[in-house]
Backbone as CSV, one residue per row, in Angstrom:
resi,resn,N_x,N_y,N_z,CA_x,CA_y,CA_z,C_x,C_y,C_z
1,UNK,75.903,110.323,101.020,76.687,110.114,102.229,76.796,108.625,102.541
2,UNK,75.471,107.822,102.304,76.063,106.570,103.048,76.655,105.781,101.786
3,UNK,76.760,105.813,100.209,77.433,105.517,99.402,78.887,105.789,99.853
4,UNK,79.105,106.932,100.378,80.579,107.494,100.949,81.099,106.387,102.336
5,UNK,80.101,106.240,102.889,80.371,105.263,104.227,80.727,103.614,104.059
6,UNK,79.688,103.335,102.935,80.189,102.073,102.406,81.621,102.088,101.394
7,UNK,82.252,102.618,100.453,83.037,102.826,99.955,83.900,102.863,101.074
8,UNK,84.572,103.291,102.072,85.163,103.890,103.236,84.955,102.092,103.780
9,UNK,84.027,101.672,104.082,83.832,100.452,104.652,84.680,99.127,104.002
10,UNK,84.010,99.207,102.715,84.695,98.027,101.608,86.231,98.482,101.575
11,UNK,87.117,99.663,101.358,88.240,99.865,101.492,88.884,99.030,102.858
12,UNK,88.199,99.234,104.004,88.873,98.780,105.092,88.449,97.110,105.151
13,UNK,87.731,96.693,104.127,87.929,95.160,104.541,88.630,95.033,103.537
14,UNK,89.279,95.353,102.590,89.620,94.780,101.482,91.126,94.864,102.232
15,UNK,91.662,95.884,102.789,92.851,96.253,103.515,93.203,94.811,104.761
16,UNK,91.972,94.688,105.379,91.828,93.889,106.618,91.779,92.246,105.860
17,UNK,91.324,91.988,104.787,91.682,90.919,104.472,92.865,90.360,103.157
18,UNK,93.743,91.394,103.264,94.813,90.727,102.623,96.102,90.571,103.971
19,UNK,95.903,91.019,105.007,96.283,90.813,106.212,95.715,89.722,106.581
20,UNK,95.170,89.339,107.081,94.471,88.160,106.816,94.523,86.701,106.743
21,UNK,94.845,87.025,105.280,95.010,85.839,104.120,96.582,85.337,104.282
22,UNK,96.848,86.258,104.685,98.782,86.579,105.005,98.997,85.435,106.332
23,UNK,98.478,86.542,107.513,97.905,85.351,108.451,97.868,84.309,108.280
24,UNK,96.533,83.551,107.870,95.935,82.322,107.836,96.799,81.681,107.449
25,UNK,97.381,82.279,106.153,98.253,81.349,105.517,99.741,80.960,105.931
26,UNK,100.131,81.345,106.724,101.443,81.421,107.619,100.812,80.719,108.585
27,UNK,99.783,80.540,109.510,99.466,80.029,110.317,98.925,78.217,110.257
28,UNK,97.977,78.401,109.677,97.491,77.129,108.506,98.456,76.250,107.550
29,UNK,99.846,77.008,107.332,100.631,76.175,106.444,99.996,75.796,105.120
30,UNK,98.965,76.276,104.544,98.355,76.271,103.302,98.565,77.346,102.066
31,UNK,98.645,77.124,101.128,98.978,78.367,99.972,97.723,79.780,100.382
32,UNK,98.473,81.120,100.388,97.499,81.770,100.157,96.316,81.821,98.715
33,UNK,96.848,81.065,97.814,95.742,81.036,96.813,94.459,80.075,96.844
34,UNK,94.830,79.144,97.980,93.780,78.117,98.801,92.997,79.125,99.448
35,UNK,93.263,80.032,100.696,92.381,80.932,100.885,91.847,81.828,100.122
36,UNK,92.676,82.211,99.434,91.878,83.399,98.508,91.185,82.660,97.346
37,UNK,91.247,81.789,97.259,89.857,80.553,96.314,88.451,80.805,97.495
38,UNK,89.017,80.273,98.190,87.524,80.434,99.684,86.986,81.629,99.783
39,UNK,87.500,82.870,100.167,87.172,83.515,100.113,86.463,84.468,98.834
40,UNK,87.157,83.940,97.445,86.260,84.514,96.498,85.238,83.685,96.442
41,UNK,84.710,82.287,96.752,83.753,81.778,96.155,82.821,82.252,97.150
42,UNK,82.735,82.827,98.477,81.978,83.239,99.679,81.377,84.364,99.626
43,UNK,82.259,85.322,98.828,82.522,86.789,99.085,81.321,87.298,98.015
44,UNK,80.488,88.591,98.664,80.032,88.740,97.527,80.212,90.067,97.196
45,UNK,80.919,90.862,97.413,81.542,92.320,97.486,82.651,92.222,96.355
46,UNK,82.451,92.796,95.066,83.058,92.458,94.251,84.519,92.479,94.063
47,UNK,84.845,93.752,94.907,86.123,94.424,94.937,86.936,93.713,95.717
48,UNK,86.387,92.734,96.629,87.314,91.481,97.871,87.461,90.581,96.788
49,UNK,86.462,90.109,95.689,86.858,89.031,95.145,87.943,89.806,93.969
50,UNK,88.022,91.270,93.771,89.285,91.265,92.891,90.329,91.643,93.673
51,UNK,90.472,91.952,94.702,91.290,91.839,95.839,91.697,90.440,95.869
52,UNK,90.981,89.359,95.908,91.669,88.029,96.205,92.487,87.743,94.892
53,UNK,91.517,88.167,93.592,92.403,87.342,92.114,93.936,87.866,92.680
54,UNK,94.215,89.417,92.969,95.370,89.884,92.881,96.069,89.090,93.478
55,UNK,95.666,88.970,94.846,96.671,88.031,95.570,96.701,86.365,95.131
56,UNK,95.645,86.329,94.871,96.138,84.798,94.127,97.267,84.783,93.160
57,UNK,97.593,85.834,92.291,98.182,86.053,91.029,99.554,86.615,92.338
58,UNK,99.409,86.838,93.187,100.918,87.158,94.229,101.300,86.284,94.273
59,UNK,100.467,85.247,95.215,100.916,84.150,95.852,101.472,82.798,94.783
60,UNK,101.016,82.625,93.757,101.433,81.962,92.292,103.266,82.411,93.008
61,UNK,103.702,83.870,92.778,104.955,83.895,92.693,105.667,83.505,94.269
62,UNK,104.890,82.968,95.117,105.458,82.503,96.042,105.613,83.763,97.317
63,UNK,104.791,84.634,97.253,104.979,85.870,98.291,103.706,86.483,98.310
64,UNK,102.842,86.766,99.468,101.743,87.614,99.688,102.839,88.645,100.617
65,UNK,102.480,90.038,100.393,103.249,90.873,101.090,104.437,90.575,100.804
66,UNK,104.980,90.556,102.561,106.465,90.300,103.062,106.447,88.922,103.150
67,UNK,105.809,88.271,103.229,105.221,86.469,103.806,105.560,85.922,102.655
68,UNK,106.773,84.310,102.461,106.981,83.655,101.834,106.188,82.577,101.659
69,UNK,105.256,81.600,101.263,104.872,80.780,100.971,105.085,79.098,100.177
70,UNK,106.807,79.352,99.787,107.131,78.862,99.137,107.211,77.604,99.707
């Protein structure tokens, strides 16, 4: 059960921080692959730091989400 609670847990930050990163980075005027560098070198939940490669490998093409970066 609490394997089930953490799984359930890590899903909702991994969700809560590509929102986030989206954020910051629209807000901050900085590349999202600047945050998602920070946040993988911090992070120690493995699945946020492959959560960030992805979006790093987004943001390369100039778009996290709907959010332009270009």
């Amino acid at each position: 059960m609490k394997l089930k609670y953490e799984e359930s847990l890590t899903s909702a930050m991994i969700s809560a921080n590509s929102h986030l990163i989206a954020f910051a980075a629209e807000k901050s005027r900085i590349t999202g692959e600047t945050i998602c560098n920070r946040i993988a070198e911090n992070n120690e939940i493995s699945e946020v730091r492959n959560l960030t490669c992805i979006v790093r490998v987004t943001s390369k093409w100039g778009n996290i989400g709907e959010k332009n970066f270009n």
